[in-house]
DSSP file (Angstrom, degrees, kcal/mol; ACC not computed):
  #  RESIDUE AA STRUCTURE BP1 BP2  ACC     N-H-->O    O-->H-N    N-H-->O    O-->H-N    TCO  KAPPA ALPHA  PHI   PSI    X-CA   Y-CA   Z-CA
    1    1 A X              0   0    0      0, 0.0     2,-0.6     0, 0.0     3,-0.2   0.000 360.0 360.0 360.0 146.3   24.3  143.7   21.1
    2    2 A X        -     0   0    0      1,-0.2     0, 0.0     2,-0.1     0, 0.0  -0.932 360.0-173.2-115.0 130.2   23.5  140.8   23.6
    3    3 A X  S >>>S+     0   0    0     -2,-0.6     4,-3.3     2,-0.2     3,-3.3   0.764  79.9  52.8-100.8 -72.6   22.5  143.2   27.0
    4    4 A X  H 3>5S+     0   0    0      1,-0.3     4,-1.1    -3,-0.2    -2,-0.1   0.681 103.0  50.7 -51.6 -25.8   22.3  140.4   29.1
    5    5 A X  H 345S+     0   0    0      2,-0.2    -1,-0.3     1,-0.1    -2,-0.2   0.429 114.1  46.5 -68.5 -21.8   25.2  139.1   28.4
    6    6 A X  H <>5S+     0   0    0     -3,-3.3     4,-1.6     2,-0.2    -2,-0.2   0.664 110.5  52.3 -70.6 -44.8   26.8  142.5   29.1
    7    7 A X  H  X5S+     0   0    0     -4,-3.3     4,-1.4     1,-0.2     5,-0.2   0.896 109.5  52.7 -74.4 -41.8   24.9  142.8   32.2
    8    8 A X  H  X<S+     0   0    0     -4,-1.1     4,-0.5    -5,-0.6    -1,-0.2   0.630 105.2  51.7 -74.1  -4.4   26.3  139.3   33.1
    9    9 A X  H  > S+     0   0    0      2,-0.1     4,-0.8     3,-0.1    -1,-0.2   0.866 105.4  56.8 -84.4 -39.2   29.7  140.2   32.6
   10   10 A X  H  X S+     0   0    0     -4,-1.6     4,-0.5     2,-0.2    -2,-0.2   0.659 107.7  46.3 -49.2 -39.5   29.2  143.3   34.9
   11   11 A X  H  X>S+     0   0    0     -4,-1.4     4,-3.2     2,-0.2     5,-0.6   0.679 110.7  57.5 -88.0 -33.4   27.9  141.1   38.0
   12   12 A X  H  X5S+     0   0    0     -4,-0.5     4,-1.6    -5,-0.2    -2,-0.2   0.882 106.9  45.2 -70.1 -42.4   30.9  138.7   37.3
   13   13 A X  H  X5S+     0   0    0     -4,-0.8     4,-1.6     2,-0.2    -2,-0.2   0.626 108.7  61.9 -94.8 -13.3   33.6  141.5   37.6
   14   14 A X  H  <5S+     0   0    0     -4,-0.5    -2,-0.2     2,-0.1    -1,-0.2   0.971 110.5  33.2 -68.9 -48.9   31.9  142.6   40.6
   15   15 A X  H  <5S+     0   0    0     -4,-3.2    -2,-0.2     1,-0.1    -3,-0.2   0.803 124.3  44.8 -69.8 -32.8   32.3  139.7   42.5
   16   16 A X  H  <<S+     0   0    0     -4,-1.6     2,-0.2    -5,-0.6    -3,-0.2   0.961 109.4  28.8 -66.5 -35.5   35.5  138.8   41.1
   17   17 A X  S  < S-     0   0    0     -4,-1.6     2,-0.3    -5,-0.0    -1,-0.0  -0.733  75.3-120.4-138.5 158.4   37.9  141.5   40.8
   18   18 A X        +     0   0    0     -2,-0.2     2,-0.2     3,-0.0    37,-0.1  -0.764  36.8 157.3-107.2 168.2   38.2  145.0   43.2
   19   19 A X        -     0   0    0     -2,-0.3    37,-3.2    35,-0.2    24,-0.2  -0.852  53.4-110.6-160.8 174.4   37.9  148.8   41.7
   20   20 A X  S    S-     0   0    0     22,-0.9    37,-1.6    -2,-0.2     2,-0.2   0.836 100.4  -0.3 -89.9 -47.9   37.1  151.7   43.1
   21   21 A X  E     -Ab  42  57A   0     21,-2.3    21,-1.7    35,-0.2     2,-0.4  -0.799  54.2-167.5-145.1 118.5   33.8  152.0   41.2
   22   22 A X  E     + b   0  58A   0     35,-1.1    37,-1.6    19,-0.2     2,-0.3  -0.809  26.2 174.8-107.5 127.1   31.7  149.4   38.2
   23   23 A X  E     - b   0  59A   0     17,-0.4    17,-3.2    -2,-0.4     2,-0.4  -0.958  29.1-133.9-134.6 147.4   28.8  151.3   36.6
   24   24 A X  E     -Cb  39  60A   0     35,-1.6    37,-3.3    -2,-0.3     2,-0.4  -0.811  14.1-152.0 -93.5 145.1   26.9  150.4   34.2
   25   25 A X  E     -C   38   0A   0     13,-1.6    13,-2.3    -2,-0.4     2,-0.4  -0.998  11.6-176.0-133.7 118.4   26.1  153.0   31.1
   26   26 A X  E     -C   37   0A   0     35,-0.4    37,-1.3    -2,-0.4     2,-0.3  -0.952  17.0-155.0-128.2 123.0   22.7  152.6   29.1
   27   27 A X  E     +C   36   0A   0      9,-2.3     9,-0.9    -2,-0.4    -2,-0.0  -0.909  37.6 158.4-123.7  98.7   22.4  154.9   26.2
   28   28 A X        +     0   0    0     -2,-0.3     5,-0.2     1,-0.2     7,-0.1   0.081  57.6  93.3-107.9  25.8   19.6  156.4   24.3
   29   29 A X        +     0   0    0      7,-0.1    -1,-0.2     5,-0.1     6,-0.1   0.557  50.3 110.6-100.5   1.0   21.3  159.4   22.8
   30   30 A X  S >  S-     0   0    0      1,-0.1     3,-2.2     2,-0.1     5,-0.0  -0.351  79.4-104.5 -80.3-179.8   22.6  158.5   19.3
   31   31 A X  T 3  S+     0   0    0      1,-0.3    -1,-0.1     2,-0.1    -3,-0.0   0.829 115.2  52.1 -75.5 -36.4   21.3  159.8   16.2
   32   32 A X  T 3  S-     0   0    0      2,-0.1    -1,-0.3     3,-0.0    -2,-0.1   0.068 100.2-124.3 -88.6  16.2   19.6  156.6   15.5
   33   33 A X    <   +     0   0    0     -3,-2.2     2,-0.5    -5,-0.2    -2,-0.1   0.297  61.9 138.4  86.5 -18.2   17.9  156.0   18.3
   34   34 A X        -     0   0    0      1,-0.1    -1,-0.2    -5,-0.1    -2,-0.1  -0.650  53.3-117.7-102.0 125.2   19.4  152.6   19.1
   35   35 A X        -     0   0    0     -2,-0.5     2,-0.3    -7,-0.1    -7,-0.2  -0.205  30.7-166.0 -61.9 149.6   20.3  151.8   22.9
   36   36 A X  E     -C   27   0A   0     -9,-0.9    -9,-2.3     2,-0.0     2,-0.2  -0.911   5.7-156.7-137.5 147.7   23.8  151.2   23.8
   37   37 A X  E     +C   26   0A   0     -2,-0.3   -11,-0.3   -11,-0.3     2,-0.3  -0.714  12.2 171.5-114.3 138.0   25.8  149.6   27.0
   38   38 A X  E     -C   25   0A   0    -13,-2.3   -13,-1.6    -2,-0.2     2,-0.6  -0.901  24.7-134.5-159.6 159.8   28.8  149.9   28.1
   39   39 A X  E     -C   24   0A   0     -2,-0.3     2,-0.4   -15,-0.2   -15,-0.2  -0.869  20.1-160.6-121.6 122.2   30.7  148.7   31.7
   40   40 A X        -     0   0    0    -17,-3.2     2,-0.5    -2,-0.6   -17,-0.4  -0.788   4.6-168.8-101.1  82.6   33.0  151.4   33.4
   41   41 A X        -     0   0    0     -2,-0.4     2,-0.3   -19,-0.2   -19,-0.2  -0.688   6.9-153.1-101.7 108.7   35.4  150.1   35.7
   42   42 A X  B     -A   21   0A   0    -21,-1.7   -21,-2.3    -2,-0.5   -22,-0.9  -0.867   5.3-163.6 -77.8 135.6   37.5  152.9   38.2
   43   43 A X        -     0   0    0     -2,-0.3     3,-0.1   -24,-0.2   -24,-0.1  -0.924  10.7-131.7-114.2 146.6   40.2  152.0   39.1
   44   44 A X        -     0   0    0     -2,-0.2     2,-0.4     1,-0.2    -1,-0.1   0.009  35.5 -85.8 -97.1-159.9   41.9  153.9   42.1
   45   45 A X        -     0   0    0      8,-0.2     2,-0.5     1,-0.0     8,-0.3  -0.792  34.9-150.3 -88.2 141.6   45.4  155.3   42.4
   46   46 A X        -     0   0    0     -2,-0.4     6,-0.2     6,-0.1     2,-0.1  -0.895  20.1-134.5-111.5 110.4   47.6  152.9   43.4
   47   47 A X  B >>  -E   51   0B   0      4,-1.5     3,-2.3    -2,-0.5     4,-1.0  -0.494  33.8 -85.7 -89.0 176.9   50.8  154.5   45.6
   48   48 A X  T 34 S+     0   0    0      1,-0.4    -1,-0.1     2,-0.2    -2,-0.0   0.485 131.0  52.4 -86.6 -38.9   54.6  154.1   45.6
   49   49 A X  T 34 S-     0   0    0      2,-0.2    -1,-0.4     1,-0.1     3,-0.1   0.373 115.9-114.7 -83.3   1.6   54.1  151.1   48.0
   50   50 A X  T <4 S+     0   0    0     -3,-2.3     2,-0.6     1,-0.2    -2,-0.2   0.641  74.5 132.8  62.7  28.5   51.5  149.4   45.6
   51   51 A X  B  <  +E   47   0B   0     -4,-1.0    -4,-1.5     2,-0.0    -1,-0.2  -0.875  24.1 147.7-113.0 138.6   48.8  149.9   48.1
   52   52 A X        -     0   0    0     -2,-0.6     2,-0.3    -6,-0.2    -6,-0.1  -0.752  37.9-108.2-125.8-164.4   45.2  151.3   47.6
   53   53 A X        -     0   0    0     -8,-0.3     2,-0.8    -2,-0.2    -8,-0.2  -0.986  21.7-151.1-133.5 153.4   41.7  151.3   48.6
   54   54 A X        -     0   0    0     -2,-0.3   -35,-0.2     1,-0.1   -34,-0.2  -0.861   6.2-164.7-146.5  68.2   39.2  150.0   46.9
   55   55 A X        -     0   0    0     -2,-0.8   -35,-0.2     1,-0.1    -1,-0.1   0.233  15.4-150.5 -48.0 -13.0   35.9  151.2   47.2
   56   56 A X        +     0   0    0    -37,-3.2   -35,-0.2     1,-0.1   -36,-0.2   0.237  36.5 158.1  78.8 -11.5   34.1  148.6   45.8
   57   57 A X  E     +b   21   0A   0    -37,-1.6   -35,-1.1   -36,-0.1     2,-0.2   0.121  12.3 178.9 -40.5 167.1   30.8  151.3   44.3
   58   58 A X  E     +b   22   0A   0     11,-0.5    13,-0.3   -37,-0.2     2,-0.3  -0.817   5.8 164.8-168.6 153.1   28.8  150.1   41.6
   59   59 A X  E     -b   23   0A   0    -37,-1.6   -35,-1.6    -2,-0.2     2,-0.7  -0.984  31.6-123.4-173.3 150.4   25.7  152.3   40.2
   60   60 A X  E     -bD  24  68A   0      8,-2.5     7,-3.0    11,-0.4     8,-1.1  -0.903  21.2-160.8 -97.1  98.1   23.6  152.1   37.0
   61   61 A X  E     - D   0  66A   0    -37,-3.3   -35,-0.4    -2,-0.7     2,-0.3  -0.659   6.0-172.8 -81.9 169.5   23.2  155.3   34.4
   62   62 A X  E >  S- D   0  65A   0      3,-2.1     3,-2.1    -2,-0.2   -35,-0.2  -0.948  77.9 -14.5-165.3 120.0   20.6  155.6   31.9
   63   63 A X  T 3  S-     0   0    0    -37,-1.3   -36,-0.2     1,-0.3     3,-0.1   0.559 121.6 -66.6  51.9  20.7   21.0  158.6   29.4
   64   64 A X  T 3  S+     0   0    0      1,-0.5    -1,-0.3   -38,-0.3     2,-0.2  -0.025 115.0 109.4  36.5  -2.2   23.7  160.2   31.7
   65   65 A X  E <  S-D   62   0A   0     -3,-2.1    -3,-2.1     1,-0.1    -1,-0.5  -0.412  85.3-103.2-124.9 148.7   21.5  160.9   34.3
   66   66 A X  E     -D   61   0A   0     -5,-0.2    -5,-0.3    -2,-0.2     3,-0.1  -0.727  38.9-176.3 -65.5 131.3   22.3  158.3   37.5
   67   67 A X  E    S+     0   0A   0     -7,-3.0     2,-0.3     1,-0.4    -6,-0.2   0.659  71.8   0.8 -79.9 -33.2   19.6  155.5   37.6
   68   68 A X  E     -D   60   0A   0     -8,-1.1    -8,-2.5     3,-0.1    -1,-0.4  -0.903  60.3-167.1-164.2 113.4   20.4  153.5   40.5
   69   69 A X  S    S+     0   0    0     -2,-0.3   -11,-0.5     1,-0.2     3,-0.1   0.708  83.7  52.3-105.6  -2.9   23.5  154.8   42.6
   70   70 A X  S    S+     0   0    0    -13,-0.1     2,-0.4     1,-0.1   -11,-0.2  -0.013 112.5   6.5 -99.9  13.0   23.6  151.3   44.9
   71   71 A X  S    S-     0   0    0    -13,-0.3     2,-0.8    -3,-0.2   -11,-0.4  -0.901  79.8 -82.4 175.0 164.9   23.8  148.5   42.4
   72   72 A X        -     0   0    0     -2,-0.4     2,-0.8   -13,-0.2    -3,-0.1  -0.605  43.8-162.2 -72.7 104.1   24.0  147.3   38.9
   73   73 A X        -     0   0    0     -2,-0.8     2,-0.9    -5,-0.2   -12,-0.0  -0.763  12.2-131.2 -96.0 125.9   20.5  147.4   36.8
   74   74 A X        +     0   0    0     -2,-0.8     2,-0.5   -67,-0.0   -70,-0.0  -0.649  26.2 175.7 -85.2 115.8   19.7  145.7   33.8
   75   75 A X        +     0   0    0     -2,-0.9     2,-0.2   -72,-0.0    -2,-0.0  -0.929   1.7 175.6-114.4 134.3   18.3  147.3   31.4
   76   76 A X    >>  -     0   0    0     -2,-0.5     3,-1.9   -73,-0.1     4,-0.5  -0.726  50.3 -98.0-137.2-178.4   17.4  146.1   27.9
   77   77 A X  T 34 S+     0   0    0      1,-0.3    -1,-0.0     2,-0.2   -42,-0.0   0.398 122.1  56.4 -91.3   0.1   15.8  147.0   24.6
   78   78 A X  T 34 S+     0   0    0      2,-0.1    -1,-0.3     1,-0.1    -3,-0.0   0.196 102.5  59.7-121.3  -7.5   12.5  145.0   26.0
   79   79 A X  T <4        0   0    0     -3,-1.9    -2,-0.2     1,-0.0    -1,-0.1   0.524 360.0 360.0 -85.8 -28.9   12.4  147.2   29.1
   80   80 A X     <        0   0    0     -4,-0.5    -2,-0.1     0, 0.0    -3,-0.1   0.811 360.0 360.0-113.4 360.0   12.0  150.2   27.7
């Protein structure tokens, strides 16, 4: 898995597109030991008029646990 490239995708949809919240997901809990990423996008309810709001968060987990609840971290297999 290319992390940075993950991580860079994350920074890209932050400045491009709105959501309600973009987290980044770092994961050391599988059976094998081997870290996994993944990018979570909320999106918020959109009502009858097509209008929402768009809250814009972004925050970092690491094992479930919050890492960082103001911004997007990179973390990779050379960090930890």
């Amino acid at each position: 898995m290319d992390f940075g490239a993950t991580f860079d995708l994350s920074l890209y949809i932050r400045d491009t597109f709105c959501y309600d919240q973009l987290s980044l997901d770092y994961d050391l809990t599988r059976a094998d030991g081997v870290l996994s990423q993944q990018i979570i996008v909320v999106m918020p309810e959109i009502d009858t008029d097509f209008k929402a709001t768009f809250e814009m968060k972004t925050c970092t987990y690491f094992n479930r646990q919050m890492h960082d609840g103001s911004d997007l971290i990179e973390i990779g297999e050379k960090s930890l």
